[in-house]
MDAnalysis code that builds the backbone (N, CA, C; Angstrom):
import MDAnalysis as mda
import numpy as np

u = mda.Universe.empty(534, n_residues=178, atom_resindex=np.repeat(np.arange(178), 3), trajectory=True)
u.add_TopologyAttr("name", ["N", "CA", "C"] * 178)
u.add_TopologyAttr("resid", np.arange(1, 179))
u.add_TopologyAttr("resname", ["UNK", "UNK", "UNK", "UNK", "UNK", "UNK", "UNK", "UNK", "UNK", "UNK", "UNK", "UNK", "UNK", "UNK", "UNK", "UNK", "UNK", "UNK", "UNK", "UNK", "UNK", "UNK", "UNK", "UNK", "UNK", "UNK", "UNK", "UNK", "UNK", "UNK", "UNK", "UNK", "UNK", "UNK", "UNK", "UNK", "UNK", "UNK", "UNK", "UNK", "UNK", "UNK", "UNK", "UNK", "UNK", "UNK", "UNK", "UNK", "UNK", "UNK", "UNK", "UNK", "UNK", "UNK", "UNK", "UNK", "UNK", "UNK", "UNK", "UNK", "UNK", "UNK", "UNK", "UNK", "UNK", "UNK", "UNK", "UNK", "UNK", "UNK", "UNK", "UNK", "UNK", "UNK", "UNK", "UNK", "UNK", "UNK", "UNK", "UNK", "UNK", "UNK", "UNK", "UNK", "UNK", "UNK", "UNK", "UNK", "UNK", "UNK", "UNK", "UNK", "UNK", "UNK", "UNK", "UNK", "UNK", "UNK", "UNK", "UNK", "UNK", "UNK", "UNK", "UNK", "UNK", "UNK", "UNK", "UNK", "UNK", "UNK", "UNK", "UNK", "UNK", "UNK", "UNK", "UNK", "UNK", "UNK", "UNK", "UNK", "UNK", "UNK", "UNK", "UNK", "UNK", "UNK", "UNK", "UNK", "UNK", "UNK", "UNK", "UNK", "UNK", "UNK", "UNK", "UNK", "UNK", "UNK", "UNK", "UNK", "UNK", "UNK", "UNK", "UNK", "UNK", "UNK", "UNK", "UNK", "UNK", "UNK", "UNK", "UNK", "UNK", "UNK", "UNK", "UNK", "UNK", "UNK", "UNK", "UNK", "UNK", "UNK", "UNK", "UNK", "UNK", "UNK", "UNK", "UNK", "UNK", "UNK", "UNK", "UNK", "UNK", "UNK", "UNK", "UNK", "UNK", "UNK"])
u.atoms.positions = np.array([
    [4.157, -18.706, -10.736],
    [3.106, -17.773, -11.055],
    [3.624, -16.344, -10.852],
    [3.449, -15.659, -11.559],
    [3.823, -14.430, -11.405],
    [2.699, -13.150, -10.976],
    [3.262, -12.276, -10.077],
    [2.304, -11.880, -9.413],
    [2.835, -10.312, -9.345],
    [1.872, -9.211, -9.928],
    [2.072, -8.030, -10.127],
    [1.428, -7.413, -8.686],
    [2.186, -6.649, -8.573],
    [1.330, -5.399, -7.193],
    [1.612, -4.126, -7.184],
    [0.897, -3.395, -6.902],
    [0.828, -2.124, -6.965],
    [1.159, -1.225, -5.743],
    [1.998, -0.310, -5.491],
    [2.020, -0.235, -4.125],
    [1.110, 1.390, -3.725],
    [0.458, 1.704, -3.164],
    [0.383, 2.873, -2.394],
    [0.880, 3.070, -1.343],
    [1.575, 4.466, -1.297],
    [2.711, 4.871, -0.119],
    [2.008, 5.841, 0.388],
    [1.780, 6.014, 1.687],
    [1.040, 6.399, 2.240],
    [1.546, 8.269, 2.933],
    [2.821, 8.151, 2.767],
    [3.745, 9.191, 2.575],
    [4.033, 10.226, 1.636],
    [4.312, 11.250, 1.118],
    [4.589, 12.023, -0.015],
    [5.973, 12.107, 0.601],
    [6.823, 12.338, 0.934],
    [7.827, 13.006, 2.064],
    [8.871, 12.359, 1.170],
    [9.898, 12.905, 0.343],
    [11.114, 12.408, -0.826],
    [11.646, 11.443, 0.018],
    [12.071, 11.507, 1.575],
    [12.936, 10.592, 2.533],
    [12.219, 9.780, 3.506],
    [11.094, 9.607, 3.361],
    [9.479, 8.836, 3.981],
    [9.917, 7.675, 4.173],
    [10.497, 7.058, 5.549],
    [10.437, 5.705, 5.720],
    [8.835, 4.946, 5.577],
    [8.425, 5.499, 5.145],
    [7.127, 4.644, 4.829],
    [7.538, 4.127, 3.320],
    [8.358, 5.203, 2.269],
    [8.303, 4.583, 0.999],
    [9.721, 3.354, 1.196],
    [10.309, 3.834, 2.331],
    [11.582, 2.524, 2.753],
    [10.815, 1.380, 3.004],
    [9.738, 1.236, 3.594],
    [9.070, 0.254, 4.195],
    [8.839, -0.531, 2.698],
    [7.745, 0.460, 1.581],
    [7.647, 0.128, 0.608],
    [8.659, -0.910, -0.305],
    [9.461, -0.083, -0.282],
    [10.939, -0.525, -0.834],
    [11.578, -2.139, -0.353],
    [11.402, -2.283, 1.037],
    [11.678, -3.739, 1.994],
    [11.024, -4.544, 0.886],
    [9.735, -4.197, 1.331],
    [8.922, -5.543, 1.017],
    [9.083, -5.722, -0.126],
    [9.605, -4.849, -1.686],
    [9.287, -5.135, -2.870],
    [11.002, -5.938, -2.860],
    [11.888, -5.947, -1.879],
    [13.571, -6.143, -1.984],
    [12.887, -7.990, -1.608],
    [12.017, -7.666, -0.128],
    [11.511, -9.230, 0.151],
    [11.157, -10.116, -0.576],
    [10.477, -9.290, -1.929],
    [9.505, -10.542, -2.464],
    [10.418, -11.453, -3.397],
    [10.152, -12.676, -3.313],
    [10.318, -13.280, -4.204],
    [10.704, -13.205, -5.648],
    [11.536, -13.643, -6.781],
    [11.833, -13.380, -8.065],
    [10.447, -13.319, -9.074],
    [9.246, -13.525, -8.995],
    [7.893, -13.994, -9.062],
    [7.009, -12.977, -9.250],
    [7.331, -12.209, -8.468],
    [6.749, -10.763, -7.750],
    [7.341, -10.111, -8.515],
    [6.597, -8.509, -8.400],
    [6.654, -7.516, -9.042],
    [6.262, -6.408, -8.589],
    [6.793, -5.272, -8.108],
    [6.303, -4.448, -7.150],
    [6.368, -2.781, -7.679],
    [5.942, -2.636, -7.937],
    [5.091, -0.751, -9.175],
    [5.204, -0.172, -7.873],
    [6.337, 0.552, -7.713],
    [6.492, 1.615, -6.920],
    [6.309, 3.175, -7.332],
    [6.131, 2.835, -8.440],
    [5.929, 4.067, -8.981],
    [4.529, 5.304, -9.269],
    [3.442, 4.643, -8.535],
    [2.138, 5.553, -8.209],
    [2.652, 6.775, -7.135],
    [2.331, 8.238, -8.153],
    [2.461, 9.220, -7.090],
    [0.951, 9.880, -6.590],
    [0.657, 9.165, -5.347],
    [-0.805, 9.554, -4.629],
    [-0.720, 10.995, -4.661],
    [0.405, 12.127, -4.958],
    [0.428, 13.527, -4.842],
    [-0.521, 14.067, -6.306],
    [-0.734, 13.404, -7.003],
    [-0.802, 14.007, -8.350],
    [-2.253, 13.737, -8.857],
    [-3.258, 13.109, -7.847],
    [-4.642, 12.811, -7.652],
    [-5.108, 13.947, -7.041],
    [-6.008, 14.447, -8.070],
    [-6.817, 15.981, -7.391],
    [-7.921, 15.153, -5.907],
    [-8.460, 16.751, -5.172],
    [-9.061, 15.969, -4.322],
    [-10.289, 15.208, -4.846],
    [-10.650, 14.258, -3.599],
    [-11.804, 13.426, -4.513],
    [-13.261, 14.043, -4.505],
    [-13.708, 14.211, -5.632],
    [-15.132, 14.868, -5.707],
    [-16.197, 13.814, -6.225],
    [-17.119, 13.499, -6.048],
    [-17.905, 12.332, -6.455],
    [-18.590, 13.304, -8.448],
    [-18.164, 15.032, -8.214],
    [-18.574, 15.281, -9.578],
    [-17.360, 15.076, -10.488],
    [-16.333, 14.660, -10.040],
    [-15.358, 14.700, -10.722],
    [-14.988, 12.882, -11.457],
    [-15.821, 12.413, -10.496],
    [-15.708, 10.499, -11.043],
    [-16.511, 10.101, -12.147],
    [-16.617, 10.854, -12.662],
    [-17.308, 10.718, -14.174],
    [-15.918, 10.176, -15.445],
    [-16.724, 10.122, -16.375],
    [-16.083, 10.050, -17.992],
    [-16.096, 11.584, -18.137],
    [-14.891, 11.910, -18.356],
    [-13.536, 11.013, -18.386],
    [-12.507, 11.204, -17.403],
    [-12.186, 10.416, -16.732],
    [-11.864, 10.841, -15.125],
    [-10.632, 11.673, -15.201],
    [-10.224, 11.935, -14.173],
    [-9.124, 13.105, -13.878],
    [-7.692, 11.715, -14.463],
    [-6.837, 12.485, -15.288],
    [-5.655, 11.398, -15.835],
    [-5.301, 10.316, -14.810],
    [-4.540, 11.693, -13.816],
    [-4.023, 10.709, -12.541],
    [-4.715, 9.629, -12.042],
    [-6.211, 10.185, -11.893],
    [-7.107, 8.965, -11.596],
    [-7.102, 7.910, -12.364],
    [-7.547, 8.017, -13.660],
    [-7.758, 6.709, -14.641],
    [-6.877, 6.079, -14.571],
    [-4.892, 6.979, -14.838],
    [-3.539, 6.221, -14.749],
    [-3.809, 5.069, -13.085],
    [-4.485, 5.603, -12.038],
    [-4.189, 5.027, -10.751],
    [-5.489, 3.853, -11.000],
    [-6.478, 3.911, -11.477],
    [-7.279, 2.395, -11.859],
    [-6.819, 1.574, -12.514],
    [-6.329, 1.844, -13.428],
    [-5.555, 1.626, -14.416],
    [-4.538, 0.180, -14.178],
    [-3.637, 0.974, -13.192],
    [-2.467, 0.136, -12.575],
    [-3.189, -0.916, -11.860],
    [-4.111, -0.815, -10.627],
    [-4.801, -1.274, -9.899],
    [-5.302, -2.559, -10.983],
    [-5.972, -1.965, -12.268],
    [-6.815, -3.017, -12.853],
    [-5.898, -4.026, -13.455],
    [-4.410, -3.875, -14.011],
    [-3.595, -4.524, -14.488],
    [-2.733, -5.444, -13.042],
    [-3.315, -5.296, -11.891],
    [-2.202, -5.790, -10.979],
    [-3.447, -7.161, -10.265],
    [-2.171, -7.492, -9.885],
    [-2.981, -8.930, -8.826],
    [-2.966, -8.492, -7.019],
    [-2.231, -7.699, -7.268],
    [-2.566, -7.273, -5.625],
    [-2.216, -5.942, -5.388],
    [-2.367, -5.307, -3.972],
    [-1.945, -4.168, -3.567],
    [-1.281, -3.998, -2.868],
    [-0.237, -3.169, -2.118],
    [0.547, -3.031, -0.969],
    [0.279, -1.614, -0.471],
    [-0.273, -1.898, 0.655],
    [-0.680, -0.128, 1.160],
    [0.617, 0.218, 2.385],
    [1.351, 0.462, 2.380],
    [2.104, 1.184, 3.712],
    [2.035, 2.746, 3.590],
    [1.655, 3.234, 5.046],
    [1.301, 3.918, 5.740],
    [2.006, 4.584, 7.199],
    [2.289, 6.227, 7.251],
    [2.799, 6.095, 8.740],
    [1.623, 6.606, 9.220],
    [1.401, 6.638, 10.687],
    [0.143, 7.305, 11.272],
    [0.775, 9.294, 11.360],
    [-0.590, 9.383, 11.316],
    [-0.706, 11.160, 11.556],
    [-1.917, 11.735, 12.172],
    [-1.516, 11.989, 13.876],
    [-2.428, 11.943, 14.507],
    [-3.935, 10.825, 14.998],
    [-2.999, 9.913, 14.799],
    [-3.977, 8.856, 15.120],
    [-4.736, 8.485, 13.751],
    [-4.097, 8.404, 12.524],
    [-4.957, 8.431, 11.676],
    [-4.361, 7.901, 10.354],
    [-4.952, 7.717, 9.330],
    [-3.928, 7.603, 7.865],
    [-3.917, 8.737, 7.703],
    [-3.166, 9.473, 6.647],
    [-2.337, 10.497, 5.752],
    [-3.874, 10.623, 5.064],
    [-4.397, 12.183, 4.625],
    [-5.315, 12.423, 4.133],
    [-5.073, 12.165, 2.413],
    [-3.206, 12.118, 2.164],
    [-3.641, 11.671, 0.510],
    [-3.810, 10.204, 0.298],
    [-3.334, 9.560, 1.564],
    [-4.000, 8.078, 1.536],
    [-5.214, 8.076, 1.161],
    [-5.992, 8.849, 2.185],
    [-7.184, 8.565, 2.135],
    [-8.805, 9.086, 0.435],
    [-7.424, 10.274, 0.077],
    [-7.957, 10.593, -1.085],
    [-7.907, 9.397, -1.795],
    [-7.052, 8.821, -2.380],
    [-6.719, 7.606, -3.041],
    [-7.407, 6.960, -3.235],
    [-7.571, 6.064, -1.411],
    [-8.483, 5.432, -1.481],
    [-10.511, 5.707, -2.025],
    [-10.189, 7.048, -1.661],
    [-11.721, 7.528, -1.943],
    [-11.986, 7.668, -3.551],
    [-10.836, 8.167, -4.496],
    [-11.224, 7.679, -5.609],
    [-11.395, 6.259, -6.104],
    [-11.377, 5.290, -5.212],
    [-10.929, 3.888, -5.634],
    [-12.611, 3.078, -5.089],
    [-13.231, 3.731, -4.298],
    [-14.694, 3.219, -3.413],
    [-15.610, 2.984, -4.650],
    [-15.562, 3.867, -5.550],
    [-16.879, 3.401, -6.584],
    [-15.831, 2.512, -8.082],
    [-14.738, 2.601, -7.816],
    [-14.434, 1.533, -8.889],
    [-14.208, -0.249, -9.080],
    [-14.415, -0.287, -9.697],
    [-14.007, -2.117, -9.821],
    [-12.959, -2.720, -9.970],
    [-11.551, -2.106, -10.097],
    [-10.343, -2.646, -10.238],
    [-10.181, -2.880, -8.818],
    [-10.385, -2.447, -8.133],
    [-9.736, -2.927, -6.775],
    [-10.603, -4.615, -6.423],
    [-11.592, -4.810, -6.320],
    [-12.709, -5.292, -5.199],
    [-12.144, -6.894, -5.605],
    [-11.830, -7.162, -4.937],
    [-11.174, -8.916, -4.263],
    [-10.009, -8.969, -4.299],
    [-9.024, -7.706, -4.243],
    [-7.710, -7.981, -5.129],
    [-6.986, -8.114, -3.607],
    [-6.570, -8.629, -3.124],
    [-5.377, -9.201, -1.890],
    [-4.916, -7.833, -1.552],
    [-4.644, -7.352, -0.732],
    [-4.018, -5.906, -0.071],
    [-3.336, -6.118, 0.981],
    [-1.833, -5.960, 1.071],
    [-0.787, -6.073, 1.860],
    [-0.527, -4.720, 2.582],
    [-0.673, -4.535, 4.018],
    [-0.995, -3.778, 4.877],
    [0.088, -3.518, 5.928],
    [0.892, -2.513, 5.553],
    [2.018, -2.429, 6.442],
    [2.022, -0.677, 6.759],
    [1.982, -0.783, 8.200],
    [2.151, 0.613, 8.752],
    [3.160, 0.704, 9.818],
    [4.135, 1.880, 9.736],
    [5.213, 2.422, 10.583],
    [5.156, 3.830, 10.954],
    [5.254, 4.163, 12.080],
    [5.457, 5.526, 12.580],
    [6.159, 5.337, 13.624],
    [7.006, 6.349, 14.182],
    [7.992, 6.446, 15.668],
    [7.628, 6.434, 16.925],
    [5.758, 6.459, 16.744],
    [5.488, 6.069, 17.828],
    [4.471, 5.377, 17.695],
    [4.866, 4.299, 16.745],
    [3.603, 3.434, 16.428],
    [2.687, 3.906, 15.412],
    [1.665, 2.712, 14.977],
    [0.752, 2.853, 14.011],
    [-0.382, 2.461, 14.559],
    [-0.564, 2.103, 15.206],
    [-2.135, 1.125, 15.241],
    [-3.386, 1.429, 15.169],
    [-3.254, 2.888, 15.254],
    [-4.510, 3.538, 14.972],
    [-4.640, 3.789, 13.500],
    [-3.494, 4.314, 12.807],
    [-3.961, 3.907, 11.396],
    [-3.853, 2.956, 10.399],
    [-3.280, 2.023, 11.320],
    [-2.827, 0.536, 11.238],
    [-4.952, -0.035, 10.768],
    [-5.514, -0.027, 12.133],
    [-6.624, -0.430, 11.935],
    [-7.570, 0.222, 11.367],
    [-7.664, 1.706, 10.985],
    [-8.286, 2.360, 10.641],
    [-8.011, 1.334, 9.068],
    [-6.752, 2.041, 7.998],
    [-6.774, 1.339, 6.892],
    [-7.452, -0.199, 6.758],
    [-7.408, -0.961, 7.728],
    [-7.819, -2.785, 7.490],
    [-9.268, -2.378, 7.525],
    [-9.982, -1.613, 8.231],
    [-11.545, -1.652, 7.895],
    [-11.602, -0.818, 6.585],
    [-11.307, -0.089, 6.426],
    [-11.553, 0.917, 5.132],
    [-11.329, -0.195, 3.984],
    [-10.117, -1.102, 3.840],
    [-9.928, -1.726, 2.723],
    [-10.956, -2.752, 2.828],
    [-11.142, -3.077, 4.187],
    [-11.928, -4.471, 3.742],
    [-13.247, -4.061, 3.301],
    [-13.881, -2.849, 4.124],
    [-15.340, -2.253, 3.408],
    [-15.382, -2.223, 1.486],
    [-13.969, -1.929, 1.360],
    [-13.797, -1.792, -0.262],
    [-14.131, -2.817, -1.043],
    [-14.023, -4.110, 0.433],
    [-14.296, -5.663, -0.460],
    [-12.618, -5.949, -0.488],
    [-11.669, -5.374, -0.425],
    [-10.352, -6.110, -0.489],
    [-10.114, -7.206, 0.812],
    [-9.667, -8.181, 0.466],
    [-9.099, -9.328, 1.651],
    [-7.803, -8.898, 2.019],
    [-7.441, -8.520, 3.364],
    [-6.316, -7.757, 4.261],
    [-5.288, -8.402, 4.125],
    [-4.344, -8.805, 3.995],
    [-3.291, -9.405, 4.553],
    [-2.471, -8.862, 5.345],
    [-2.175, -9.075, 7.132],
    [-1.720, -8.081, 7.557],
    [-0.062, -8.319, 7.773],
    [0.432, -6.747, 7.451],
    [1.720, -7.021, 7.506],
    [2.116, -6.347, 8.594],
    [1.933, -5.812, 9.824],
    [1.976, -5.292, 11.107],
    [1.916, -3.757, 11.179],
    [1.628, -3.195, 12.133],
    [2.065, -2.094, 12.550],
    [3.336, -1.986, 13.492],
    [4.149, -1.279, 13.251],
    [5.507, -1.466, 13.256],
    [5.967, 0.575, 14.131],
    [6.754, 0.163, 15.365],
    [7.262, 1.586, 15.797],
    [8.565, 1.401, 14.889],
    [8.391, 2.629, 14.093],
    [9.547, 2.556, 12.761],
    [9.685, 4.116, 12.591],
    [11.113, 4.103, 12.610],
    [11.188, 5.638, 11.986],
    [12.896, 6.183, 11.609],
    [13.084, 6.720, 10.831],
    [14.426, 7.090, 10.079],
    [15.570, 6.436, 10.954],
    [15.386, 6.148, 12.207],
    [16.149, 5.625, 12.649],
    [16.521, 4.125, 12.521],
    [16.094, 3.547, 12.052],
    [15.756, 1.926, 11.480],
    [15.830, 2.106, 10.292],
    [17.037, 2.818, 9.498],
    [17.166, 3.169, 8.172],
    [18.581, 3.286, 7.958],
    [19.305, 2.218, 7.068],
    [20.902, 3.115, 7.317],
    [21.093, 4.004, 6.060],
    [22.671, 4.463, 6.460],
    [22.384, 5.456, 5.374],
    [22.176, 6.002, 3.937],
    [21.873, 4.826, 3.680],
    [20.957, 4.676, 1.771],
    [19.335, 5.170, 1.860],
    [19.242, 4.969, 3.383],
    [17.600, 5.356, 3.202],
    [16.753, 3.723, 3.278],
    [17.691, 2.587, 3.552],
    [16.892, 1.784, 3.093],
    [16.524, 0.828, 4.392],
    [15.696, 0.676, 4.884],
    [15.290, -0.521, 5.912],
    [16.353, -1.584, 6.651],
    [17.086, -1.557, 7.428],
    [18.524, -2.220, 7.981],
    [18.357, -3.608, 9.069],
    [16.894, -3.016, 9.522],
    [16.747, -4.515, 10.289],
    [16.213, -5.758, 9.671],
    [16.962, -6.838, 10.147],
    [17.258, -8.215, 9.633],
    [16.087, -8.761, 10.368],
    [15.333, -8.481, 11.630],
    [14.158, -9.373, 11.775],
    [12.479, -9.020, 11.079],
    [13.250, -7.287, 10.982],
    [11.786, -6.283, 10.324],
    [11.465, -7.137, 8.441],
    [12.776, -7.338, 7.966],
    [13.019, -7.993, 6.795],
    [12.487, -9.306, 7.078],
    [12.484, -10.331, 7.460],
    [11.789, -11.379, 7.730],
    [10.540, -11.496, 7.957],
    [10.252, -10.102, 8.748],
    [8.541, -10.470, 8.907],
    [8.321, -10.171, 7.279],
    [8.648, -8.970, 7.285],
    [8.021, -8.458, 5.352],
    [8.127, -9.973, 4.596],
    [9.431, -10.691, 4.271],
    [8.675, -11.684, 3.624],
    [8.172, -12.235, 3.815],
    [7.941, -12.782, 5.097],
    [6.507, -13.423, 5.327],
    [5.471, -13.068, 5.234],
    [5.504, -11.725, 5.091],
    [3.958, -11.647, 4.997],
    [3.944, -11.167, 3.080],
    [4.833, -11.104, 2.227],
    [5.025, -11.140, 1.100],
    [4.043, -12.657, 0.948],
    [5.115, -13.622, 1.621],
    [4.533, -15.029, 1.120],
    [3.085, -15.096, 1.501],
    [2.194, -14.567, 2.288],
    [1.023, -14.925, 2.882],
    [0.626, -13.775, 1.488],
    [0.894, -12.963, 0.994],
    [0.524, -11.805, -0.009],
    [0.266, -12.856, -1.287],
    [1.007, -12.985, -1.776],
    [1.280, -14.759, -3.005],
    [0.455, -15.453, -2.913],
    [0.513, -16.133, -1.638],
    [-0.718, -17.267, -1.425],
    [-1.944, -16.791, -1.568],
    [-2.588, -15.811, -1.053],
    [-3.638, -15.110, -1.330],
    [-4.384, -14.759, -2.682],
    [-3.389, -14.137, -3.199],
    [-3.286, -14.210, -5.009],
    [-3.453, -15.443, -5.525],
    [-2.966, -16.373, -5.146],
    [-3.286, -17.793, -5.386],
    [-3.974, -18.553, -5.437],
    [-4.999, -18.019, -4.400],
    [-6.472, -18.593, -3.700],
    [-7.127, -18.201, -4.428],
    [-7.417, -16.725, -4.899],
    [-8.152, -15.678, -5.364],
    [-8.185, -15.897, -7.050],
    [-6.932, -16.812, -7.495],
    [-7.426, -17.117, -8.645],
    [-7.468, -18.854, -9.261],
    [-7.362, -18.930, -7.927],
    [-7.771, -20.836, -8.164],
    [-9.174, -21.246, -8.668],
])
């Protein structure tokens, strides 16, 4: 079965081990999988509830769009101040009154250097209020240093959890359209 996902990076930052994190899990998945790294959350004006009309802002429609063509999501995230990234959170706020998202599996991975867990859990209620089913992929103390020098994710047990929780990502998709 082949299984499309969409990722939101919770980072703007060109050298953002959050988009490394991104990057792991799409290296983890399976031949099956399919991982759209290519949504830039920078290019979504802020969210205005007068602005969610016909005909929505490009970036926006392009970002439902993807969402509506995919079978799942991958949100990674670093924390900032105890919190998600406010263009996370724009994102997500253009995404609350639409229908491409609502049952779609959401793979949940957050890293910062001194931990995530505050916006680790913040994101799992926000998505699940959205109606998305969580799949959690940990909060993780992660930071440029757990990166060699390609930029790309180097630990061999951090890589193992990601596919596992890739595979629990699959199965989910699986359920969801049985």
């Amino acid at each position: 079965m082949a299984v499309q996902v969409v990722a939101l990076i919770g980072s703007l930052r060109a050298t953002s081990s959050t988009a490394a994190l991104a990057r792991a899990v799409a290296r983890a998945a399976p031949g099956q999988v399919a991982v759209d790294l290519t949504i830039d959350l920078g290019a979504l004006p802020h969210f205005s509830p007068d602005l969610d009309v016909a005909p929505l802002p490009p970036a926006v429609a392009a970002l439902r769009a993807a969402i509506g063509g995919a079978d799942a999501l991958l949100v990674t995230s670093p924390e900032y101040a105890h919190g998600m990234p406010g263009t996370l959170k724009n994102a997500l706020d253009w995404l609350v009154s639409a229908t491409e998202p609502i049952g779609k599996p959401a793979l949940l991975v957050c890293g910062s250097p001194g931990g995530a867990a505050h916006a680790h859990a913040q994101l799992a209620e926000v998505l699940r209020t959205m109606g998305l089913p969580v799949i959690d992929g940990g909060a993780h103390v992660f930071s440029r240093a757990r990166l060699d020098a390609a930029g790309e994710v180097a630990d061999p047990t951090l890589h193992a959890h990601l596919g596992a929780a890739v595979a629990a990502l699959v199965a989910a998709v699986a359920a969801a359209t049985a």
